[in-house]
C-alpha positions as CSV (number, residue, x, y, z in Angstrom):
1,X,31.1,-0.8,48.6
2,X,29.8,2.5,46.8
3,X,30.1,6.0,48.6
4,X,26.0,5.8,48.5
5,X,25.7,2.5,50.4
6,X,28.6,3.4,53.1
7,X,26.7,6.8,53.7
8,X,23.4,5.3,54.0
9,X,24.9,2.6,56.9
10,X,26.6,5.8,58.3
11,X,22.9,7.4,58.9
12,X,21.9,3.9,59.8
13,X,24.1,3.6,62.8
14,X,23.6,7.6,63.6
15,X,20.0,6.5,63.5
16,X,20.5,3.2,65.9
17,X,22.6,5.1,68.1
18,X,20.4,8.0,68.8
19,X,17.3,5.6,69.4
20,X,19.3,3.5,72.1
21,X,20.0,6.7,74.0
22,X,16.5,8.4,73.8
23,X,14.9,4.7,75.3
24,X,17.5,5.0,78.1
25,X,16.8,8.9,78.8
26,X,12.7,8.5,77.7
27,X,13.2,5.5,81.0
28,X,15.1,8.0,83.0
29,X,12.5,11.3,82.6
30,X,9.6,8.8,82.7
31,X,8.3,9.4,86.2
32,X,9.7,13.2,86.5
33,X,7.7,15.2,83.9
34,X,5.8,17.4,84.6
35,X,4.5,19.0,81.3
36,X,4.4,17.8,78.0
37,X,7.4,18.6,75.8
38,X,7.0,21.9,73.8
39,X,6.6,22.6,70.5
40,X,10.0,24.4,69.3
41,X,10.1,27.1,66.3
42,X,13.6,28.3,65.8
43,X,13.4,31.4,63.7
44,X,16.5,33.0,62.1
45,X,17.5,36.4,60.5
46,X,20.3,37.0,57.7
47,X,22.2,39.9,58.5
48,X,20.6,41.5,61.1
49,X,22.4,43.4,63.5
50,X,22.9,43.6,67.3
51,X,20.9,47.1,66.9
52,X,18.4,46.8,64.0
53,X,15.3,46.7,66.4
54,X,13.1,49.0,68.0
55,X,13.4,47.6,71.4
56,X,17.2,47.9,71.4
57,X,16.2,51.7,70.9
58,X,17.1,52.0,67.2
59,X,15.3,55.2,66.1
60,X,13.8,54.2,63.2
61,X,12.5,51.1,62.6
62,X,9.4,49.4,63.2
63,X,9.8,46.0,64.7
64,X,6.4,45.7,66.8
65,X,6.7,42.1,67.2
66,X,9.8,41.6,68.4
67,X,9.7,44.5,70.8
68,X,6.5,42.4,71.8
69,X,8.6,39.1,72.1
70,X,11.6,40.8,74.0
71,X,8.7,42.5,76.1
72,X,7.6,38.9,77.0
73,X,10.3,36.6,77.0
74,X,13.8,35.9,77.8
75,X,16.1,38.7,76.2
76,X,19.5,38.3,75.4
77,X,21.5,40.9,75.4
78,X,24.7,39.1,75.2
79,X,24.1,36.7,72.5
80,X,26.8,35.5,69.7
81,X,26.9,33.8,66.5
82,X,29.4,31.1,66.1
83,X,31.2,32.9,63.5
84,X,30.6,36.7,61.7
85,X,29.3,35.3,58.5
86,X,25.9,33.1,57.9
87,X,26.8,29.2,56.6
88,X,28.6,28.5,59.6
89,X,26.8,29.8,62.2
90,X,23.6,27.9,60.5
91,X,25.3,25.1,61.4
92,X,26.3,25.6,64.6
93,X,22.8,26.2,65.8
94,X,22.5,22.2,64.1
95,X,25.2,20.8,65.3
96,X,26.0,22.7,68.5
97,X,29.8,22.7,67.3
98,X,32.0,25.1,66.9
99,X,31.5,25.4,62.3
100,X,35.3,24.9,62.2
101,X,35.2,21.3,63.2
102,X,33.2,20.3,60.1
103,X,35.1,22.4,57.6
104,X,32.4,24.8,57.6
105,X,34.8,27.9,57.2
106,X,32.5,30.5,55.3
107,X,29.6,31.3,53.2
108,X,29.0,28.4,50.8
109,X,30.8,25.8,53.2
110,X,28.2,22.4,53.5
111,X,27.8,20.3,56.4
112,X,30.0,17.0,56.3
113,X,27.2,14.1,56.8
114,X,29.1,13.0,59.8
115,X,27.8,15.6,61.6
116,X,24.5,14.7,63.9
117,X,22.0,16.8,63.8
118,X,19.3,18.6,65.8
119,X,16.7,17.8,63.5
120,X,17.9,14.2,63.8
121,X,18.2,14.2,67.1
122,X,14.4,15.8,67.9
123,X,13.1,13.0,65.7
124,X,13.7,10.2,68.4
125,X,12.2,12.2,70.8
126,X,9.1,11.8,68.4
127,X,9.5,15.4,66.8
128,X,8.2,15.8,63.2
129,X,10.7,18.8,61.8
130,X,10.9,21.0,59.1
131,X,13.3,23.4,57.7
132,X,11.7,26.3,55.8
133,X,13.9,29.1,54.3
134,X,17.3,29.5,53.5
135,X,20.0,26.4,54.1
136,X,23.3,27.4,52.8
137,X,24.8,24.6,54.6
138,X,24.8,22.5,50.7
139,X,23.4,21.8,47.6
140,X,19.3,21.4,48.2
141,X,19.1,19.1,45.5
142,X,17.2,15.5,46.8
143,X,20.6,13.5,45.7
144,X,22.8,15.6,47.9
145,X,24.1,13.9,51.1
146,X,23.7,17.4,53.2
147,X,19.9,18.8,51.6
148,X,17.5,19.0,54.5
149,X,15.7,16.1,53.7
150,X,19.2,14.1,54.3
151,X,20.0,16.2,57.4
152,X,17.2,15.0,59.3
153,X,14.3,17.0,58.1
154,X,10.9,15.3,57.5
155,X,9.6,18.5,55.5
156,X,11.9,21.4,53.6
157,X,11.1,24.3,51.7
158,X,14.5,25.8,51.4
159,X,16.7,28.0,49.1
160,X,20.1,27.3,48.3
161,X,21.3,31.0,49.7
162,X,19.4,34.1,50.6
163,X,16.2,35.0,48.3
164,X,14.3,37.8,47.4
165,X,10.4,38.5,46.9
166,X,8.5,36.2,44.7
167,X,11.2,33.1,45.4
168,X,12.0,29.6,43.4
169,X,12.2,27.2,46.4
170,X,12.9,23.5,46.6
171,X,10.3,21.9,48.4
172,X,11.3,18.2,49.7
173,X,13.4,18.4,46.5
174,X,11.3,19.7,43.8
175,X,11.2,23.5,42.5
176,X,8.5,25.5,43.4
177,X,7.8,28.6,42.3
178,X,6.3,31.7,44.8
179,X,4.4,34.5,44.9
180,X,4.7,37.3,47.6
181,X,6.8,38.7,50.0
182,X,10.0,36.4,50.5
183,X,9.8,36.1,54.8
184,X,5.9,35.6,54.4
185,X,6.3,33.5,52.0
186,X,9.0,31.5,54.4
187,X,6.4,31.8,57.1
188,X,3.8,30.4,55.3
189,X,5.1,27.2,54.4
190,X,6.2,26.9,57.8
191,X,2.7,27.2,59.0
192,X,1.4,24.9,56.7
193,X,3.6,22.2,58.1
194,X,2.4,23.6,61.8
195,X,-1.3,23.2,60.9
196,X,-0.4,19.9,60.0
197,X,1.4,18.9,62.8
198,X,-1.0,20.0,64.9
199,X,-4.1,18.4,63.3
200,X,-2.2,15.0,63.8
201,X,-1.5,15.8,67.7
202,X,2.5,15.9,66.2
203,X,5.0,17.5,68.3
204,X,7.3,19.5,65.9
205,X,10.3,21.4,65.7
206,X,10.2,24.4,63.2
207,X,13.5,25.8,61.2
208,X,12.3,29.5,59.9
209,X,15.5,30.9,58.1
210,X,14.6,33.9,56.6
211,X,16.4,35.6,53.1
212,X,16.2,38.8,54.8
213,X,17.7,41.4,55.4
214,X,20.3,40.3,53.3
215,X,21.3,42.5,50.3
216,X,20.4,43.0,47.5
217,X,18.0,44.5,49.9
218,X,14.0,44.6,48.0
219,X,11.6,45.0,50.4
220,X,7.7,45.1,49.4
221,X,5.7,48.4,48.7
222,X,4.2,47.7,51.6
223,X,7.0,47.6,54.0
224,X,8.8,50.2,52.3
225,X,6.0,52.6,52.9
226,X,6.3,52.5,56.6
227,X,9.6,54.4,55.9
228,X,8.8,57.4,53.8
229,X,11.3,60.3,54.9
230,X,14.2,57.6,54.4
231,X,16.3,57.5,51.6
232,X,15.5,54.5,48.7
233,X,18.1,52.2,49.9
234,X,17.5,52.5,53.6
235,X,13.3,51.6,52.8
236,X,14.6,48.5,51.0
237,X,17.1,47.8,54.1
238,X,14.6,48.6,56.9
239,X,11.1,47.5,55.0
240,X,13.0,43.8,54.9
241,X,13.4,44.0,58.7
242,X,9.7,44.8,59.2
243,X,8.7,42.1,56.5
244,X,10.2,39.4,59.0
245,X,8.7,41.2,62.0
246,X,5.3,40.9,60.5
247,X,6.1,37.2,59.5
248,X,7.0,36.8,63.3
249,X,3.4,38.1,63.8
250,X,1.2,35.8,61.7
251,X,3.4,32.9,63.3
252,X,2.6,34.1,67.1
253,X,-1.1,34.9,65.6
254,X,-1.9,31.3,63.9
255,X,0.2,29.8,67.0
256,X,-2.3,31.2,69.4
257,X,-5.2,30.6,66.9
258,X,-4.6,26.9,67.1
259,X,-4.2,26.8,70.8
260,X,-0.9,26.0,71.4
261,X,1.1,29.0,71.9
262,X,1.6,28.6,76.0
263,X,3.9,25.4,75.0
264,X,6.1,26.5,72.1
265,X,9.3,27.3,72.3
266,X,10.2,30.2,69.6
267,X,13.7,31.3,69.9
268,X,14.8,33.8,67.6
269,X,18.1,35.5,66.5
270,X,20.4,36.7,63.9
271,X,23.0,35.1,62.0
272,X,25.9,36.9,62.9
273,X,26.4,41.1,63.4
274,X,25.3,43.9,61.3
275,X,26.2,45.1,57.7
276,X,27.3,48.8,57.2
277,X,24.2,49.5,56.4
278,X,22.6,48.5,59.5
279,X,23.0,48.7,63.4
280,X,25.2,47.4,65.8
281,X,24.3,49.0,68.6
282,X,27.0,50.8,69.2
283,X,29.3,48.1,69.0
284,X,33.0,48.0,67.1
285,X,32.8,45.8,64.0
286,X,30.7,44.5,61.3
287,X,29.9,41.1,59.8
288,X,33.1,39.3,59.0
289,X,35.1,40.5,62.3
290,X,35.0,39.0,65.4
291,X,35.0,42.5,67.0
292,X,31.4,42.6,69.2
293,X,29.6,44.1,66.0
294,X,30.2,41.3,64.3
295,X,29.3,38.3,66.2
296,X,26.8,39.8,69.3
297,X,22.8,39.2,67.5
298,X,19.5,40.1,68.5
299,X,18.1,36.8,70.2
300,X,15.0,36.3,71.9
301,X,13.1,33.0,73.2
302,X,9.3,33.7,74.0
303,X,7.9,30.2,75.8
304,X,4.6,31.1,78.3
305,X,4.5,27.9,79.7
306,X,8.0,28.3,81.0
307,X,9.1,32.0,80.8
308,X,6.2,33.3,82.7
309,X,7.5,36.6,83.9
310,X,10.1,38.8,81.0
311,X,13.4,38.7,81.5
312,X,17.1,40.3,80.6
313,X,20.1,38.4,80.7
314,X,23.6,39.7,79.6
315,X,25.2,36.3,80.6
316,X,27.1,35.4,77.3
317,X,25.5,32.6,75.2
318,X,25.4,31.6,71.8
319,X,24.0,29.9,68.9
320,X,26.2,27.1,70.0
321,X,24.1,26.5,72.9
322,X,20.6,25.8,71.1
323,X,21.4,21.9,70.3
324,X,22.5,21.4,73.6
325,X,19.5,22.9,75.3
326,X,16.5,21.3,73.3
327,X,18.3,18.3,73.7
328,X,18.4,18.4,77.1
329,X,14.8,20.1,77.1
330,X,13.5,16.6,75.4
331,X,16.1,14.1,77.1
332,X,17.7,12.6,74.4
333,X,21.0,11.9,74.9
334,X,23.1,10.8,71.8
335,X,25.8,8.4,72.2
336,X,29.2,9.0,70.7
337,X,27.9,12.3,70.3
338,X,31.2,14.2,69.3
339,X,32.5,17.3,71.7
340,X,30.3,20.4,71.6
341,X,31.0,24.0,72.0
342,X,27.7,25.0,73.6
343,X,25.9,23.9,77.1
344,X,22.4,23.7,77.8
345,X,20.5,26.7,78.5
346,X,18.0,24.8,80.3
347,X,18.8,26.6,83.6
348,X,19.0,29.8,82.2
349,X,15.5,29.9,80.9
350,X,13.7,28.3,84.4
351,X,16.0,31.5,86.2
352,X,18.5,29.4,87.8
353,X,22.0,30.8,85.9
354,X,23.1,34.3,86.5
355,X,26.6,33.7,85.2
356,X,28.2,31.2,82.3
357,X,31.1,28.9,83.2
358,X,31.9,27.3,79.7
359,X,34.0,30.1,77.6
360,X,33.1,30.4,73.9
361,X,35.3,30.4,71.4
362,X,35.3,31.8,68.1
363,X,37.8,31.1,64.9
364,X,37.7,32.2,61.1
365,X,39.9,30.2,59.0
366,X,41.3,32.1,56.4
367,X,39.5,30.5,53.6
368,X,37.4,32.2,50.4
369,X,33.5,31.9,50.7
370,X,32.0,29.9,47.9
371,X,29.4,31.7,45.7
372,X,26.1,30.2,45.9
373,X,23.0,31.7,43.4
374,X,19.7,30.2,44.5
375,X,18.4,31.4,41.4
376,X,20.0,29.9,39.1
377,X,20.8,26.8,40.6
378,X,16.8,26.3,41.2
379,X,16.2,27.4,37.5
380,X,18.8,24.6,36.5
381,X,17.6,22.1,38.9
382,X,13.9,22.9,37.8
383,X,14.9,22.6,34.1
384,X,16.1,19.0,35.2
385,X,13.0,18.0,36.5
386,X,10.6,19.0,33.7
387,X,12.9,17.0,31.0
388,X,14.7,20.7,29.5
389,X,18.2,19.6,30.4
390,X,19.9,16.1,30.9
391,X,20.3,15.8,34.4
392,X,23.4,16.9,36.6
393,X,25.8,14.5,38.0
394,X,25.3,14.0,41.6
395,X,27.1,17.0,44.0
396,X,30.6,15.9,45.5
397,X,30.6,14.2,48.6
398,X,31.1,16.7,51.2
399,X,31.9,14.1,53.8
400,X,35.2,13.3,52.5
401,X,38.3,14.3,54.3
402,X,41.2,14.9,52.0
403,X,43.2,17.2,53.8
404,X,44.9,17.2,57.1
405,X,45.4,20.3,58.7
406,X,48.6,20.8,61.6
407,X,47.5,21.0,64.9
408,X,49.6,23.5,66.4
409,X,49.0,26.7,63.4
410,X,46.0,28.2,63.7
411,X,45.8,31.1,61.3
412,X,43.3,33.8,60.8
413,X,41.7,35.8,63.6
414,X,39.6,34.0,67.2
415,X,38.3,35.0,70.3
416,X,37.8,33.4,73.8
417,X,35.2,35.2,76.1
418,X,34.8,34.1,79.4
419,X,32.3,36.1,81.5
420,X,33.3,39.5,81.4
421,X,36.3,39.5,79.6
422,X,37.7,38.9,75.7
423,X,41.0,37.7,74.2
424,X,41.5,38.9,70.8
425,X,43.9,36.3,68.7
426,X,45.7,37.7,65.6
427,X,47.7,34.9,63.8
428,X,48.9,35.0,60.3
429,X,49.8,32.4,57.7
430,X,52.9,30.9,59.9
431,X,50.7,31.0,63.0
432,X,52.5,33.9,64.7
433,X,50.1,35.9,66.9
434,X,49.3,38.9,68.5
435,X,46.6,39.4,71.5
436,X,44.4,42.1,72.9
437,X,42.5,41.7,75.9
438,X,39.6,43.4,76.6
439,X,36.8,43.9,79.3
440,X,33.3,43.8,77.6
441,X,31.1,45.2,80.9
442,X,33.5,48.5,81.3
443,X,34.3,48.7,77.4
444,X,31.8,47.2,75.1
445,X,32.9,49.1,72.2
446,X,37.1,47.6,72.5
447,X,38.5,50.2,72.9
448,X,41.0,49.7,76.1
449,X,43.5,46.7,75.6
450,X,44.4,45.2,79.1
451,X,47.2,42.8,78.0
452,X,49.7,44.5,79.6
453,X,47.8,45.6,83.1
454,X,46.6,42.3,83.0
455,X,49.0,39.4,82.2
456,X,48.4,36.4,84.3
457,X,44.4,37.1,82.8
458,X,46.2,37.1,79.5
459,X,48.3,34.0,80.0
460,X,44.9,32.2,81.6
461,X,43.1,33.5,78.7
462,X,45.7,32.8,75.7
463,X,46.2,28.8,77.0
464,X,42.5,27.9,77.5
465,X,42.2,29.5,73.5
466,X,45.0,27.9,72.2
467,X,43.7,24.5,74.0
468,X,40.3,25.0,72.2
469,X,42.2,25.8,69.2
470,X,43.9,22.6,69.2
471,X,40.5,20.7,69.6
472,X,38.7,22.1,66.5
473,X,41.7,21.5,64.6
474,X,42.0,17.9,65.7
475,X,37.6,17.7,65.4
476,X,38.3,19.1,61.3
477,X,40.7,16.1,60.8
478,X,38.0,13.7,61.3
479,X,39.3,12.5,64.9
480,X,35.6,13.1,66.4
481,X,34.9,10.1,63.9
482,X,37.7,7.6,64.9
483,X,35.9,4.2,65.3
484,X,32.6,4.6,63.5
485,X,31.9,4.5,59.2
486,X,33.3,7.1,57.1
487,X,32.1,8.1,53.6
């Protein structure tokens, strides 16, 4: 049997499997709802930090919207990417695993097909989806077992990586070429699918990943204008940030244009902490660490119908969490469904969860990202299509496991909070390790180590990490896929 044909009776029985559990759940919620199910837009930043908007009292920039959103909604002010860096977390928020258990170690790491997805999940539920913006979980090309259209996305308008103003983009697998400011231009396309969705009486479920504020920061004249006694560099970095809070803005506009903004769901975040060049807050760290600058994110979910008075919580939560809560949100249940790192939020949002019981972990393999130039790999793969080039062999299967990796060494840095409190793990190449404990309400910044006032928190602290540790490990070796088809 060919790679292609076992991967296409692997989505098969994904596909089979899903259904079965939404007709059991669909059965079970049949007589008890009370509203229809919203329309969901999740929206994404690259690179923006804990601090980089006005409502978290940065003294510069112009974010309107979002201080609008926080000023409405459910704010988070204890919110973490799955990992410092942007491919895994991306797919974490698909996935709601941990990245590490799919091989998803940095930027430039795919998906592994196995993986089921929220996309594909929402679709049983009778979602139409679309993913509009950046991917960087894969090749975008229409052959590739991970693009969006293979990873359960009816509609995609998605870069390879990050993208500037004026960007190629592959849309449902053919290059496109753009014209304007790159998170409009992401917003946009999204809203064309929304109008569409709408005009067919479609529930949908939006992915909006912008390219910004990622550097090489180039922010439009316009955007950079709002900034004029800043220095060049810091108008490019802040006029980005205000180019996706004025894409958030024509979303919330057409959204209550079309009559349908009291029932959608837009959650919106970062994917992982701040650059040098922007904020964290206050916070120690920058993207790459695991120190609070590094992993805490902006996040926001603005949903009328359901969040009717605003709202602060500083009860840790995650991207992790947002598969588990629209699936609970829509009552599909997914048999086989392999562990997950995150829990639904569901209770969190209707106001009855003041404090998290599930720890979250966080791990960074020591592995090299993988350089990824949307570019020129949309200039190649558009150079294909019109007949310029012969075309490119197909992209290696990213679902094949080929390496086994010891359960009991865990090198490279992670981090267990639970509530209040944060374990720091240390480990180099042999696995040896060194901890710091830490108490995030007293000493948000990490500066005070408690492992030594506190050891039986430490030892608590140290097993349930090394326990979680041994999990991903054995969920990277394929065991989460024991008994069903592998590529």
């Amino acid at each position: 049997m060919t790679r292609t044909s076992t991967r296409q009776m692997l989505r098969t029985f994904f596909t089979a499997t899903a259904v079965i559990g939404t007709m059991a759940a669909a059965a079970e919620r049949a007589d008890t709802a009370e509203q229809p199910q919203p329309n969901i837009v999740l929206a994404m930043a690259d690179d923006q930090g804990w601090g980089d908007a006005g409502y978290m009292g940065h003294p510069v920039l112009k974010t309107p919207v979002l201080d609008q959103m926080a000023a409405n909604g459910l704010r988070f002010d204890r919110f973490y990417a799955a990992a410092p860096v942007c491919s895994p977390t991306r797919g974490s928020v698909l996935t709601g695993r941990h990245p590490n258990r799919f091989g998803c170690f940095s930027w430039g790491y795919s998906l592994r097909p196995q993986e089921i997805t929220v996309a594909e999940s929402l679709k049983q539920a009778g979602y139409v989806t679309g993913h509009f913006g950046k991917w960087h979980l894969g090749s975008v090309r229409p052959d590739s077992t991970v693009c969006p259209g293979a990873s359960g996305f009816d509609e995609w308008f998605s870069s390879p990586n990050f993208f500037d103003n004026d960007p190629l983009m592959c849309h449902n697998g053919k290059v496109v070429r753009t014209k304007g400011e790159s998170s409009l231009v992401t917003m946009d396309a999204a809203l064309a699918f929304i109008r569409r969705c709408v005009q067919r009486r479609q529930r949908f479920l939006a992915v909006v990943w912008f390219g910004s504020p990622h550097s090489p920061h180039r922010a439009a004249d316009e955007f950079k204008k709002l900034y004029p006694d800043q220095p060049k560099a810091l108008q490019n970095y802040y006029g980005e940030i205000s180019g996706i809070d004025a894409a958030m803005g024509r979303l919330r506009r057409e959204l209550r244009r079309l009559g349908i903004a009291e029932n959608t769901l837009v959650w919106y975040c970062s994917d992982n902490g701040a650059t040098k060049r922007g904020s964290t807050g206050g916070l120690s760290g920058y993207k790459g660490t695991l120190l609070e600058g590094g992993i805490r994110v902006p996040a926001i979910i603005e949903w009328p119908e359901r969040i009717k008075e605003p709202r602060r919580t500083d009860a840790p939560c995650g991207t992790v969490d947002i598969y588990p809560t629209l699936l609970d949100l829509v009552g599909v249940r997914i048999p086989h469904q392999p562990p997950l790192d995150g829990i639904s939020l569901m209770p969190l949002i209707d106001g009855k969860m003041a404090h998290r019981d599930k720890p979250l972990g966080f791990w960074v393999y020591p592995a090299k990202g993988i350089p990824t130039r949307s570019t020129q790999l949309l200039e190649a793969l558009m150079e294909e299509q019109t007949g310029e080039r012969p075309p490119s062999p197909p992209p290696p299967d990213p679902g094949r496991i080929t390496r086994q990796y010891p359960e009991d060494v865990f090198p490279g840095p992670s981090a267990w909070i639970d509530g209040r409190y944060k374990l720091h793990r240390r480990a180099d190449a042999s696995g040896q390790a060194t901890y710091q404990l830490f108490d995030l309400v007293a000493d948000p910044r990490e500066r005070h180590d408690l492992s030594k006032s506190q050891p039986k928190r430490l030892a608590h602290m140290k097993a349930d990490l090394e326990s979680w540790l041994r999990s991903v490990v054995r969920s990277l070796n394929g065991k989460d896929y024991q008994g069903q088809l592998q590529p």
